[in-house]
ROFIPA-935804 format. One record per residue: residue number from 1; residue in three letters; x, y, z of N, C-alpha, C, CB in turn. Coordinates in nm, 4 decimals. Glycine has a CB too. Layout:
# residues N
DRENKE  num  residuo       n.x       n.y       n.z      ca.x      ca.y      ca.z       c.x       c.y       c.z      cb.x      cb.y      cb.z
DRENKE  NUM      ALA         X         Y         Z         X         Y         Z         X         Y         Z         X         Y         Z
...
//
This chain:
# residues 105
DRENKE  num  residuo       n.x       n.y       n.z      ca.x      ca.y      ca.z       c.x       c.y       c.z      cb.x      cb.y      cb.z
DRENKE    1      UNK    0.1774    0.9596   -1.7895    0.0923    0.9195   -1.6783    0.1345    0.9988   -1.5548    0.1014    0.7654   -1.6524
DRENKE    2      UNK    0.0433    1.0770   -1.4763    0.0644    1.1551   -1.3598    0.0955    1.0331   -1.2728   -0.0627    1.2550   -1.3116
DRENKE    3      UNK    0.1698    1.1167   -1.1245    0.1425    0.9992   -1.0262    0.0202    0.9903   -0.9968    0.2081    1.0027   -0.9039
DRENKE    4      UNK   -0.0545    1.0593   -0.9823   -0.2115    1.0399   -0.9418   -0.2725    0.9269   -0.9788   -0.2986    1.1381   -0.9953
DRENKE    5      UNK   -0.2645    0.9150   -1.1850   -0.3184    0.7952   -1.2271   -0.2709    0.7138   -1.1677   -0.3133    0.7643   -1.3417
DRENKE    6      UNK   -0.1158    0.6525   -1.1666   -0.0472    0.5638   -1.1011   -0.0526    0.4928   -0.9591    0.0411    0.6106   -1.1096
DRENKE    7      UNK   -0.1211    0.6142   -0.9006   -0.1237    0.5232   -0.7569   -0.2595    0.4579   -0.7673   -0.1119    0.6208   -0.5986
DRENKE    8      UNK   -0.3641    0.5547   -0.8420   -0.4803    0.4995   -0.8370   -0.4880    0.3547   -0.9134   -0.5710    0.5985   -0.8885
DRENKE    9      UNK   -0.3916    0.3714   -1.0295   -0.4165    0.2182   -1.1009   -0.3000    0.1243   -0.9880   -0.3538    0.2141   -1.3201
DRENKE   10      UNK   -0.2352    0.1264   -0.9107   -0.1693    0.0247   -0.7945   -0.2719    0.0049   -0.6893   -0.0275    0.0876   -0.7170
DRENKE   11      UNK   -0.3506    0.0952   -0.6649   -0.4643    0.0396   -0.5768   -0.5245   -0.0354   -0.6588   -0.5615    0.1337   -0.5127
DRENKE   12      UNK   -0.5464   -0.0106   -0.7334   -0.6709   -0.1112   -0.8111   -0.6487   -0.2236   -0.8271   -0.7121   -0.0859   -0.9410
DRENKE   13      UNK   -0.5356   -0.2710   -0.8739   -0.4163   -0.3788   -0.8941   -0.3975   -0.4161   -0.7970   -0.2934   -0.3502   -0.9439
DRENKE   14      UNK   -0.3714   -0.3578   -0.6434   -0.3302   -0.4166   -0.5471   -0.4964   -0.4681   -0.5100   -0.2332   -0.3200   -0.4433
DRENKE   15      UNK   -0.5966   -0.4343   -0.5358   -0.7494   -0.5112   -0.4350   -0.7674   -0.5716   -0.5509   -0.9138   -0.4084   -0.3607
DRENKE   16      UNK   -0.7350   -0.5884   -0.6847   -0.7557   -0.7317   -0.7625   -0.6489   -0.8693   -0.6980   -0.7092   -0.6980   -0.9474
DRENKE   17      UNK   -0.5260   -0.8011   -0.6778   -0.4618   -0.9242   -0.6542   -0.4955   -0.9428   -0.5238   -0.3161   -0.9307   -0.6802
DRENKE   18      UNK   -0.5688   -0.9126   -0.4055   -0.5334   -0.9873   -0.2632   -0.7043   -1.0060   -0.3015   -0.4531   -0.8859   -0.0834
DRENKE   19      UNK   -0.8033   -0.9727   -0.4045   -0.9179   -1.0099   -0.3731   -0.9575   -1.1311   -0.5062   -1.0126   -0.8693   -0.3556
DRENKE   20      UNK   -0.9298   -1.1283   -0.5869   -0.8831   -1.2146   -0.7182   -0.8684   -1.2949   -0.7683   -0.8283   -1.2227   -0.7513
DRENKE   21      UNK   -0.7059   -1.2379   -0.7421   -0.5914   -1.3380   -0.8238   -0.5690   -1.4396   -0.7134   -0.4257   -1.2556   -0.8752
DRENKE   22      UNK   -0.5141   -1.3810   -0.5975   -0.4542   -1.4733   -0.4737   -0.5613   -1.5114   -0.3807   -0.3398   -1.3953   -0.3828
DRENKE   23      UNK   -0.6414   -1.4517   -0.3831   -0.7564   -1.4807   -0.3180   -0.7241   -1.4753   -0.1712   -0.8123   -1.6109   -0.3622
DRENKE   24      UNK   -0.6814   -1.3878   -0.0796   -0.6473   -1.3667    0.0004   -0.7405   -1.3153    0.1016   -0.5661   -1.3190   -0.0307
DRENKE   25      UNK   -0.8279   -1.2230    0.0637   -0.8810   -1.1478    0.1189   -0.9158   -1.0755    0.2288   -0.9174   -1.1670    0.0981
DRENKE   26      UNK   -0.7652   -0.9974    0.2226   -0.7609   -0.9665    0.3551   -0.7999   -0.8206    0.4128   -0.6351   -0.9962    0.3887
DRENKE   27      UNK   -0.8725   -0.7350    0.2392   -0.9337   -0.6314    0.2876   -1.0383   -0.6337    0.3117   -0.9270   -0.5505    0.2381
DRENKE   28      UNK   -1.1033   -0.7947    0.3602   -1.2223   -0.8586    0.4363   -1.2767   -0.8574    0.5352   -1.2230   -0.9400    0.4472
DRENKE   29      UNK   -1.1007   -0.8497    0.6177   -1.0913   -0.8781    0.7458   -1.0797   -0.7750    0.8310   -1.0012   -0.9541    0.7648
DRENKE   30      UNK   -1.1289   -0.7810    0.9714   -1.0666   -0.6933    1.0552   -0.9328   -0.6851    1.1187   -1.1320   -0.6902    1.1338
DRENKE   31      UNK   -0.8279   -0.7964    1.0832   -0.7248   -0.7727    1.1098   -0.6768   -0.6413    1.0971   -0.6701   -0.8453    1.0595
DRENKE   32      UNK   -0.6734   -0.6836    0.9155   -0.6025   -0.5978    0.8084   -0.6410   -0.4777    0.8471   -0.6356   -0.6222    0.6578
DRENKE   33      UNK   -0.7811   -0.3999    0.8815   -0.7804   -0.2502    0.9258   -0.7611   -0.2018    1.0537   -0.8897   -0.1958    0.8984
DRENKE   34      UNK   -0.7892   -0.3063    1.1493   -0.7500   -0.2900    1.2561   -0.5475   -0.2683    1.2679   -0.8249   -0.4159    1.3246
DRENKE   35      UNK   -0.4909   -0.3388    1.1752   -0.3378   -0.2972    1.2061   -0.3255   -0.1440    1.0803   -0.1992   -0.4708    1.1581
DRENKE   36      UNK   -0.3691   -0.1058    0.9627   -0.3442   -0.0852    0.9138   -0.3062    0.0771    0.9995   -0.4070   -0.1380    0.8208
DRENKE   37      UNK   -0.3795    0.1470    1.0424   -0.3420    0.2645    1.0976   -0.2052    0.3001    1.1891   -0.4458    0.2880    1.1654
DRENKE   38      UNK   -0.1502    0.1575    1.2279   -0.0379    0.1750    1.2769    0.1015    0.1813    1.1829   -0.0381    0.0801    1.3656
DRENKE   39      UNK    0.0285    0.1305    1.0663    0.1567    0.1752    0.9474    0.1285    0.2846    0.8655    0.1902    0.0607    0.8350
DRENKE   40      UNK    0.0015    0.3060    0.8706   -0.0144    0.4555    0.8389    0.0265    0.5796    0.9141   -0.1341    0.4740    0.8273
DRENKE   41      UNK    0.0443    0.5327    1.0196    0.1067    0.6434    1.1226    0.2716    0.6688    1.1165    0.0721    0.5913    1.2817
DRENKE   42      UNK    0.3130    0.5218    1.0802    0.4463    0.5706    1.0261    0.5103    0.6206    0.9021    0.5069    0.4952    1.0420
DRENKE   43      UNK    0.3935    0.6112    0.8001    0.4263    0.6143    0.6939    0.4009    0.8199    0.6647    0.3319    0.4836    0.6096
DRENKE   44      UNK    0.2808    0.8312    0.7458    0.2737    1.0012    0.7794    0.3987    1.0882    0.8199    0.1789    1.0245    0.9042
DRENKE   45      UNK    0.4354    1.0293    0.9171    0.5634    1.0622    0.9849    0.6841    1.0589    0.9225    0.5815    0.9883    1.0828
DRENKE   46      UNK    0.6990    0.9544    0.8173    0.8517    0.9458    0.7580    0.8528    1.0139    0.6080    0.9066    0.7711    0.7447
DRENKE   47      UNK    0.7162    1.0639    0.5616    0.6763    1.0859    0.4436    0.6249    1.3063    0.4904    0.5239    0.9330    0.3958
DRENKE   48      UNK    0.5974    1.2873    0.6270    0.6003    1.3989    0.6232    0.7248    1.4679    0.6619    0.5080    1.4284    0.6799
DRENKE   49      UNK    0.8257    1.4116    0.7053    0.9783    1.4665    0.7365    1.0000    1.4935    0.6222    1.0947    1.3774    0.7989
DRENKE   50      UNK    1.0135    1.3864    0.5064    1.0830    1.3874    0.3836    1.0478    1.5016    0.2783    1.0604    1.2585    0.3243
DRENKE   51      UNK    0.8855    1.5471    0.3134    0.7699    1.6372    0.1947    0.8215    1.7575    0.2270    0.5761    1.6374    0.2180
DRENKE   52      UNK    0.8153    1.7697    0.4074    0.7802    1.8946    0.5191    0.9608    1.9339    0.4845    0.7132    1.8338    0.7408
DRENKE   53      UNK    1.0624    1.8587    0.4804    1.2019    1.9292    0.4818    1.1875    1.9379    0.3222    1.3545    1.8349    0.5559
DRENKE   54      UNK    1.1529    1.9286    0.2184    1.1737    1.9677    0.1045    1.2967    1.8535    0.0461    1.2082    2.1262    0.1132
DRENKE   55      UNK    1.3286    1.7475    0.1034    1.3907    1.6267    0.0670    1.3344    1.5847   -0.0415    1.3889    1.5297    0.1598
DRENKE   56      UNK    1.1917    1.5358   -0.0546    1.1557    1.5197   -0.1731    1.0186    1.5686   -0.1954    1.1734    1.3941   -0.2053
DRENKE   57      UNK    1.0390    1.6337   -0.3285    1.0133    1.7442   -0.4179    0.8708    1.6798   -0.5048    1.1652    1.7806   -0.5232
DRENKE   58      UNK    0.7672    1.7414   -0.5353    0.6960    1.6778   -0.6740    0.6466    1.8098   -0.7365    0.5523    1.5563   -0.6459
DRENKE   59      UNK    0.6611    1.7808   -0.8415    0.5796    1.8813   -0.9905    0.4638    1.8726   -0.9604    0.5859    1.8282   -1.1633
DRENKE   60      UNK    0.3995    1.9484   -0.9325    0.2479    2.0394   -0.9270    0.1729    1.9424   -0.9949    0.2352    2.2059   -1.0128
DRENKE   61      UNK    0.2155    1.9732   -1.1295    0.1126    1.9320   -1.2629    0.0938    1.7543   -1.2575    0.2038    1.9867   -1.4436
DRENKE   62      UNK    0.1781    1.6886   -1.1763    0.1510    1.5460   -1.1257    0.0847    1.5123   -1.0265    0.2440    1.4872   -1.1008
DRENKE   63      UNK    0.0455    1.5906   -0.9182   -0.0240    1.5307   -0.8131   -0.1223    1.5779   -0.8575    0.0030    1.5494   -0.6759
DRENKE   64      UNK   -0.2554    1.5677   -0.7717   -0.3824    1.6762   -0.7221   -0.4094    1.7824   -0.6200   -0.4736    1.6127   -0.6877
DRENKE   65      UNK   -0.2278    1.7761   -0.4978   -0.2111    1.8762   -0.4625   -0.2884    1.8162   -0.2985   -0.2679    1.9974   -0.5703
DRENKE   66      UNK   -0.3615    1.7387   -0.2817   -0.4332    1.7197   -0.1612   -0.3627    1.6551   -0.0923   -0.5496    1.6655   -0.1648
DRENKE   67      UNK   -0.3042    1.6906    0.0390   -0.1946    1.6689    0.1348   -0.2310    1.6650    0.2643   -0.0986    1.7617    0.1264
DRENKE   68      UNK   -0.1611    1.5181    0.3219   -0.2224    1.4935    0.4989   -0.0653    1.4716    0.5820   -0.3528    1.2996    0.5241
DRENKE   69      UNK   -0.0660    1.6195    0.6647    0.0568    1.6108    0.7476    0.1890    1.5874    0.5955    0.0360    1.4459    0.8871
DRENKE   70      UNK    0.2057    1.6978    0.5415    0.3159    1.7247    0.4164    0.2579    1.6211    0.3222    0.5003    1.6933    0.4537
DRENKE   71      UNK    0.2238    1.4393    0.3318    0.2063    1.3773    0.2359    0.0688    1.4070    0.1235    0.2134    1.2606    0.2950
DRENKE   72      UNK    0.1874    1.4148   -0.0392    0.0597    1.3882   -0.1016   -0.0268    1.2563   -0.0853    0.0844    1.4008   -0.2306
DRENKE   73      UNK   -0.1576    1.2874   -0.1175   -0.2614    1.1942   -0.0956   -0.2153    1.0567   -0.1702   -0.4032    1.2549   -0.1509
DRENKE   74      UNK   -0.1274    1.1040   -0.3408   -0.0703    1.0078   -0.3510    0.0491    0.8941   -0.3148   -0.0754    1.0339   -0.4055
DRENKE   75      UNK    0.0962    0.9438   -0.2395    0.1951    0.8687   -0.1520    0.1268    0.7872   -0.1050    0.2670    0.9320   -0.0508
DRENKE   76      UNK    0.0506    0.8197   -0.0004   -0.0619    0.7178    0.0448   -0.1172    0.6183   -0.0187   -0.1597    0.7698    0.0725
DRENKE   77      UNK   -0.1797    0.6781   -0.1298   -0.2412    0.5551   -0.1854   -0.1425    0.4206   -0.2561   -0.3367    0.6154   -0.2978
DRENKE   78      UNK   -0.0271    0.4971   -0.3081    0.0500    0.4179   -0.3361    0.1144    0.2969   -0.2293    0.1280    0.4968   -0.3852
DRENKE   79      UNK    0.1572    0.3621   -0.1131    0.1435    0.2523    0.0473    0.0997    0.2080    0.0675    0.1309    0.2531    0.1520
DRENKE   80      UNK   -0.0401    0.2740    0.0637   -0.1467    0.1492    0.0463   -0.1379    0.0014   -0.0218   -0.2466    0.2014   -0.0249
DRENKE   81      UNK   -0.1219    0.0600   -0.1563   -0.0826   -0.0420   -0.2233   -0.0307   -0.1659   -0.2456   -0.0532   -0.0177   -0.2519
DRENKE   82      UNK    0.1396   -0.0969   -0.1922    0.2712   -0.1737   -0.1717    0.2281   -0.2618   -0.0350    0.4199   -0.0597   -0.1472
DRENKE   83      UNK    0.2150   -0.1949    0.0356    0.1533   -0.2822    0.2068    0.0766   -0.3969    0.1600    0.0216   -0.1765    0.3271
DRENKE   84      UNK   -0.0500   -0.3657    0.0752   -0.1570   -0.4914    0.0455   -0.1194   -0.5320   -0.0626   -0.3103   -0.4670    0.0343
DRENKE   85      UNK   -0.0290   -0.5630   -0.1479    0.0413   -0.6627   -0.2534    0.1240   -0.7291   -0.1312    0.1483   -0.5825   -0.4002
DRENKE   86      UNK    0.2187   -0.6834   -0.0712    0.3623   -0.7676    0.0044    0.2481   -0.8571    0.1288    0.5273   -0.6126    0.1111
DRENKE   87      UNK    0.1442   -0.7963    0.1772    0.0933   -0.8730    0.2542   -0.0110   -0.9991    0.1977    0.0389   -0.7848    0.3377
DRENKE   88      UNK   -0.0257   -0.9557    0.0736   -0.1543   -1.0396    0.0229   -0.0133   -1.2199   -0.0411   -0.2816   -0.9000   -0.1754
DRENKE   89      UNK    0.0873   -1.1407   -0.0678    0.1797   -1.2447   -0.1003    0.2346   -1.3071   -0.0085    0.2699   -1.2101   -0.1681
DRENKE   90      UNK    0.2247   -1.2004    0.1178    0.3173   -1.3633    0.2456    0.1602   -1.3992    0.3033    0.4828   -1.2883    0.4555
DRENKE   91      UNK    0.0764   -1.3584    0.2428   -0.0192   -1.4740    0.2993   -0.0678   -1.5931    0.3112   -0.0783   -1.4660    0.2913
DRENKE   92      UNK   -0.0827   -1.5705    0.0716   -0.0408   -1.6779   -0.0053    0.0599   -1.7718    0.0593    0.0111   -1.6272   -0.1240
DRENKE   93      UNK    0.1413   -1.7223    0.0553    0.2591   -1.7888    0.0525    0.3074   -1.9156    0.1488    0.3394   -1.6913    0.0672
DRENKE   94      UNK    0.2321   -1.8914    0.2727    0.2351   -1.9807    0.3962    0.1052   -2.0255    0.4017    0.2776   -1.9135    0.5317
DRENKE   95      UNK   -0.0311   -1.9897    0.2995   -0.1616   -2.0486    0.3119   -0.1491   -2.1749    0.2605   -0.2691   -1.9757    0.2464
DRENKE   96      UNK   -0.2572   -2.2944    0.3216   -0.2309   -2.4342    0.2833   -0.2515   -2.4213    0.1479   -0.3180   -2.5459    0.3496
DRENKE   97      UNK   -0.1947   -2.5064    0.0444   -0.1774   -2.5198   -0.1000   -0.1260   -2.4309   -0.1701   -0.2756   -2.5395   -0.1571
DRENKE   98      UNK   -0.0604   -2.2964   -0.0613    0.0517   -2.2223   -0.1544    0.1686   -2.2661   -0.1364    0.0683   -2.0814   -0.1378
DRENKE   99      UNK    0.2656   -2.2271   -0.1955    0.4419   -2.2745   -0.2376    0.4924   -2.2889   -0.1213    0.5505   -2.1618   -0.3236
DRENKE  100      UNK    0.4569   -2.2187   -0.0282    0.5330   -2.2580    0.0990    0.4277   -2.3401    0.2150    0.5988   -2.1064    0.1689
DRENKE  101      UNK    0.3463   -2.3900    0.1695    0.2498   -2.4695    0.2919    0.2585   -2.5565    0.3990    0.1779   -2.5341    0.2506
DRENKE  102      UNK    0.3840   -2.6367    0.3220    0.4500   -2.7203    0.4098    0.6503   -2.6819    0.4426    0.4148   -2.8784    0.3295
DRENKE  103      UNK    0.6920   -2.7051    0.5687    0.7989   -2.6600    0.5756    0.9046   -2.7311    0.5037    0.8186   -2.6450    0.6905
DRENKE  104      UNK    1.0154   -2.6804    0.4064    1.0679   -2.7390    0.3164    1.1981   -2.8676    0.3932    1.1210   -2.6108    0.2187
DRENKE  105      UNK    1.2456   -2.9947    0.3453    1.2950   -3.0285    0.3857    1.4444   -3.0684    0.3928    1.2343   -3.0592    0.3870
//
């Protein structure tokens, strides 16, 4: 499996589970895009130090090669990802009738 497939099947996985499974839906909202560019801006920045100094490396024959500010496109999508799983779970998580709804005693 390339990373390519991989990030694309974690996106996919990540908008089943916050649209779904957890029912979260927070790529609904305008929160969620309204903040999202501010972690995309860091994630450009710490991903293009790391690409742009040759810190870390990828095999050709795994990406698709399409790159914003050093990051492959798949990096991104994979952030994407990770961001909307960890957020779709502390959403759950403090929403009324999830595990944490009420404060424990």
């Amino acid at each position: 499996m390339t990373y390519t497939v991989a990030a694309c099947v974690g996106v996919a996985l990540a908008v089943g589970v916050d649209l779904l499974v957890l029912r979260t839906r927070l790529l609904l909202g305008v929160v969620f895009w309204a903040t999202y560019p501010i972690i995309l801006g860091f994630q450009l920045l710490s991903n293009g130090i790391l690409t742009g100094r040759g810190v870390v490396r990828y095999d050709p024959g795994t990406i698709i090669g399409w790159r914003i500010i050093h990051a492959p496109v798949e990096d991104l999508l994979f952030g994407f990802a990770m961001v909307l799983v960890t957020l779709s779970l502390w959403t759950w998580h403090r929403a009324p009738g999830g595990p944490r709804a009420t404060p424990p005693r």
